[in-house]
N, C-alpha and C positions, 0 to 999 in steps of 0.2 A: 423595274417598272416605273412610269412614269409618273407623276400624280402633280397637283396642285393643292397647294396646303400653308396653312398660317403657325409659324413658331410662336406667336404670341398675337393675345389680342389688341388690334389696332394695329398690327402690323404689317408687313409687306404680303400678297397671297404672290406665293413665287413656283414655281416649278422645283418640284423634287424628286431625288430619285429613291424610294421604297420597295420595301420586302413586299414577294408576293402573297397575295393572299391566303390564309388557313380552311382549310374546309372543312368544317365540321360536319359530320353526320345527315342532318337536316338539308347542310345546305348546298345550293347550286353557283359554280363559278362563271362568273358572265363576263368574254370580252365586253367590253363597254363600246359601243359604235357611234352611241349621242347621249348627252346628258343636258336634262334644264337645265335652267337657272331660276333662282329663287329667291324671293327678300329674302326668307331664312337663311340663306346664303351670307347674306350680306349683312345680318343681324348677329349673327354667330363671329363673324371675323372682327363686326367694332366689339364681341364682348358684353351684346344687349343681353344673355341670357344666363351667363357666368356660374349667376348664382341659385339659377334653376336645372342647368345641366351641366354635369360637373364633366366635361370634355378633359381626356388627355390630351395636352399638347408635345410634338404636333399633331396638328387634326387636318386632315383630307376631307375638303368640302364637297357637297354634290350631294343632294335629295332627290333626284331622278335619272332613269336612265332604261335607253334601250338597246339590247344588245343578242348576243346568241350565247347559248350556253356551252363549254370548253369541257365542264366537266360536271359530276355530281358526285353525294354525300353517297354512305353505303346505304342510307336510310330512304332516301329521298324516293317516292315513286310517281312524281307527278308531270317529270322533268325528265329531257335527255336529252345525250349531247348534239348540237347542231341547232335546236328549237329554237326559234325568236319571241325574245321576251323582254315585258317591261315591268320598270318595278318601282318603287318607292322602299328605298331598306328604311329598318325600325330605326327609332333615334338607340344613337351609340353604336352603329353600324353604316351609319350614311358613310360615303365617301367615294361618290359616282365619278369624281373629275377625275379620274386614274384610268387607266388602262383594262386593269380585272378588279373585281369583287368579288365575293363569298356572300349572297343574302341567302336568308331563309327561305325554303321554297313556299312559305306559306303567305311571304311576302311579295310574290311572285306571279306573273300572269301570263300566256302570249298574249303577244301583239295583233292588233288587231289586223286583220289580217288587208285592209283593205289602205293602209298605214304604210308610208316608208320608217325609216330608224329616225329619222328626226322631229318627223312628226308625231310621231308614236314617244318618245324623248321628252317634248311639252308638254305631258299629258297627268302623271303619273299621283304629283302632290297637287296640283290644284284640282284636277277631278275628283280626287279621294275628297278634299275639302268638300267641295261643292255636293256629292254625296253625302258626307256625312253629316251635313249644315240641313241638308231638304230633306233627303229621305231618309235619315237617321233620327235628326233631333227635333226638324218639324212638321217632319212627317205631310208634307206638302198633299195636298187633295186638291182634283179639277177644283177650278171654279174660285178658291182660294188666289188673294193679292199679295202677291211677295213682291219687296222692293232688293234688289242686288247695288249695293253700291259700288261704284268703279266699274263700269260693266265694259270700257274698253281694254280693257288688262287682262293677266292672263286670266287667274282667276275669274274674273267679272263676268269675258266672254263665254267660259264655259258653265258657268249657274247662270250665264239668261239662259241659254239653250235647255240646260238640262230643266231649269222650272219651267220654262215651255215645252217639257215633252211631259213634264207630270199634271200639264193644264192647267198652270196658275194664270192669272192677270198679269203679267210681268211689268213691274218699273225698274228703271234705274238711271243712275248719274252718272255722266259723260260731258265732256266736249261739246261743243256743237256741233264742229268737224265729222265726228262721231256719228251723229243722232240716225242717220240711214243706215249703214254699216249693221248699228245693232237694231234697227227696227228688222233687219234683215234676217238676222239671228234670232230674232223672234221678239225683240222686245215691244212692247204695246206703248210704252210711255216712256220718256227718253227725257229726263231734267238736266237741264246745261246746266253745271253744277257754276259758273261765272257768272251768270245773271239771273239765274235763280234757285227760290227759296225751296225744297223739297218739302219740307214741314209747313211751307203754306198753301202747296197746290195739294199734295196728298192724304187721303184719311183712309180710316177705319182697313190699314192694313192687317195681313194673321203674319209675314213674316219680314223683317230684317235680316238682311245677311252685310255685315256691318266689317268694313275690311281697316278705318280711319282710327276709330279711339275718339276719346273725348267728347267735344261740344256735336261734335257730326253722331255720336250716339248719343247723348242726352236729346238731341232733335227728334232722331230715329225713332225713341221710345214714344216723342207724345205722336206718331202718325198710327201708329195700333191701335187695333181696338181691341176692350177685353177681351184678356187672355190668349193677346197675341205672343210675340215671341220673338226678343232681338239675342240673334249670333255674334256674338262679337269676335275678330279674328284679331286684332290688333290691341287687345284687353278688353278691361283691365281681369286677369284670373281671379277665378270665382273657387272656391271652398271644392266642389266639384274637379275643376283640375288639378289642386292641391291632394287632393286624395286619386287620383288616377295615376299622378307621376310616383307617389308615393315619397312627399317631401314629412318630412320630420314637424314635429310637432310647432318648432320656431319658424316657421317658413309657414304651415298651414296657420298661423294665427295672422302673422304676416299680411297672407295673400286674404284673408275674413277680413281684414281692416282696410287694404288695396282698393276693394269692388265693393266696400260697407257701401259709399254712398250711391253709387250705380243701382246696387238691389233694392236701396230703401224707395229712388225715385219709379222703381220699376212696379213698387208693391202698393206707391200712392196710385199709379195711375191704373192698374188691375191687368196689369201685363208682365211677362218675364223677361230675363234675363239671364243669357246663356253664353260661356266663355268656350271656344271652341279651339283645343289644339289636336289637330291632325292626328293620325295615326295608321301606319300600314296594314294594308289588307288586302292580298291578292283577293280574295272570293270578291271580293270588291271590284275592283280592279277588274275581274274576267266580266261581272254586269255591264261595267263601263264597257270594255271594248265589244261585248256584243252591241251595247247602241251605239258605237260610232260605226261597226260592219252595217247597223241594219238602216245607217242616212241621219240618226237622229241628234246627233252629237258628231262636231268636227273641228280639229285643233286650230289653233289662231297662231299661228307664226311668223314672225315680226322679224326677227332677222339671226342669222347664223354667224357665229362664228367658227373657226377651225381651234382645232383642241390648244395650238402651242398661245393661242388668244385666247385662254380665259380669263385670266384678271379683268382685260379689256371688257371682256363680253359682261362681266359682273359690273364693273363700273360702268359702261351702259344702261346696264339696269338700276340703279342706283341713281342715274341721270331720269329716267322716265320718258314720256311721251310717245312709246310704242304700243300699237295693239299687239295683244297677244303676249306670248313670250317670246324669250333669246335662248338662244338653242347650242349647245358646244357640239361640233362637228368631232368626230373621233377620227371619222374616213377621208375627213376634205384633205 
């Protein structure tokens, strides 16, 4: 079987030829037909996360994918063979760039139906994000002002959409280029992040969804109003994700010292602070693709590549300026 995979970190991502997949019990084997791509992609291969997830090497990159199901577990009753499905496998299971996988059925969804396999492909980790950022952690209500930063990406595009189907006020930071594209998508307010300041036009936000790190979040915080509530996707980890990966006592003291200063500036100004790493969930996952079936939500796809191109397709992304995501073709 085919795959795409790094011998070591900062190394070459090459083509390899691996064992097929194991099936356990739970789980469902899915040719793979389209896989994202993803910074995690490309954070994982320079060795950003080493010493938060203790990866075998080698390691088979790939955090999304769509595809039909080849086979199932003896257990599994959700799934059968032939189904089209998408998924987001758990961390320490990723490894979409290949040909089959073994995920969990629980991790697991159909496709929505109104979706081909590579649009359905783009969907998987940055939806689950953008779920779990509004209607998990802040719980997003009409009427309510959430700012999305980066809203031409992949990510971006899909939390304006989705907080404009839960009836926020939506802003967010783009291009200029950009600024109609996502007023189209639903955005209300659209800051050219090159010529201006977001922290001097905007106030008295309830959410950030903060994809940069740094000074672009310490800005973030002072645009809230009490007891708003900034997501951070790009750090810094907070005590909370420390105890959800289930890091050891040196690592959670660690990451309490990491995000010290983030929380303290977050508790002078009477607002939070929330560090968000993703996590698979078909049940999830089937919500989404019912609002992409029912018009309300729809993927942003920026360009494809064909499967024997993935390095390429990665280091595209890695270069920027595409709306949307980059998409690996399995069938082209």
């Amino acid at each position: 079987m085919k795959t795409f995979s790094i011998e070591r970190y900062q190394g070459e991502i090459r083509a390899t030829d691996a064992r097929e997949p194991v099936l356990g019990d739970r789980d469902v084997l899915v040719r793979v037909r389209a896989a994202g791509t993803n910074q995690l992609d490309v954070k994982l291969a320079e060795g950003e996360f080493k010493a938060l997830l203790k990866y075998r090497l080698p390691l088979t990159l790939g955090h999304d994918l769509a595809g039909t199901v080849e086979a199932v577990g003896p257990a599994v009753t959700r799934f059968a063979v032939g189904d089209e499905v998408f998924a987001r496998p758990a961390d320490f299971r990723i490894g979409t760039f290949a040909e089959r996988i073994a995920v969990d059925e629980a991790d697991v969804a159909l496709k929505p139906a109104t979706l081909d396999m590579v649009e359905a492909a783009s969907l998987p980790l940055v939806a689950l994000t953008a779920w779990q950022a509004l209607v998990e952690k802040a719980r997003v209500q009409p009427g309510q002002k959430v700012l999305i930063h980066g809203g031409a990406g992949g990510l971006g595009s899909i939390a304006v959409q989705l907080a404009k189907h839960l009836g926020a006020h939506v802003a967010t930071t783009a291009g200029a280029s950009n600024a109609e594209w996502l007023r189209e998508l639903g955005a209300d307010e659209v800051i050219d992040y090159r010529t201006q300041r977001f922290d001097e036009l905007l106030s008295g936000y309830d959410v950030v969804v903060d994809s940069q790190g740094g000074e672009n979040l310490e800005r973030s915080l002072r645009i809230l109003k009490p007891g708003g509530i900034a997501i951070g996707l790009a750090g810094p980890p907070d005590p909370d994700f420390a105890r959800q990966i289930g890091l050891n006592a040196v690592l959670r003291l660690a990451i309490r010292g990491i995000s010290a200063t983030v929380r303290r500036q977050a508790r002078r100004l009477g607002v939070r602070y929330s560090f968000l790493w993703m996590r698979a969930d078909g049940g999830q996952l089937a919500e989404i693709a019912a609002l992409v079936d029912a018009g309300a939500l729809r993927p942003v796809v920026g360009r494809v590549f064909p499967f024997a191109e993935t390095p390429a397709a990665l280091a595209a992304l890695g270069r920027g300026g595409l709306r949307g995501k980059i998409v690996v073709d399995l069938d082209a």
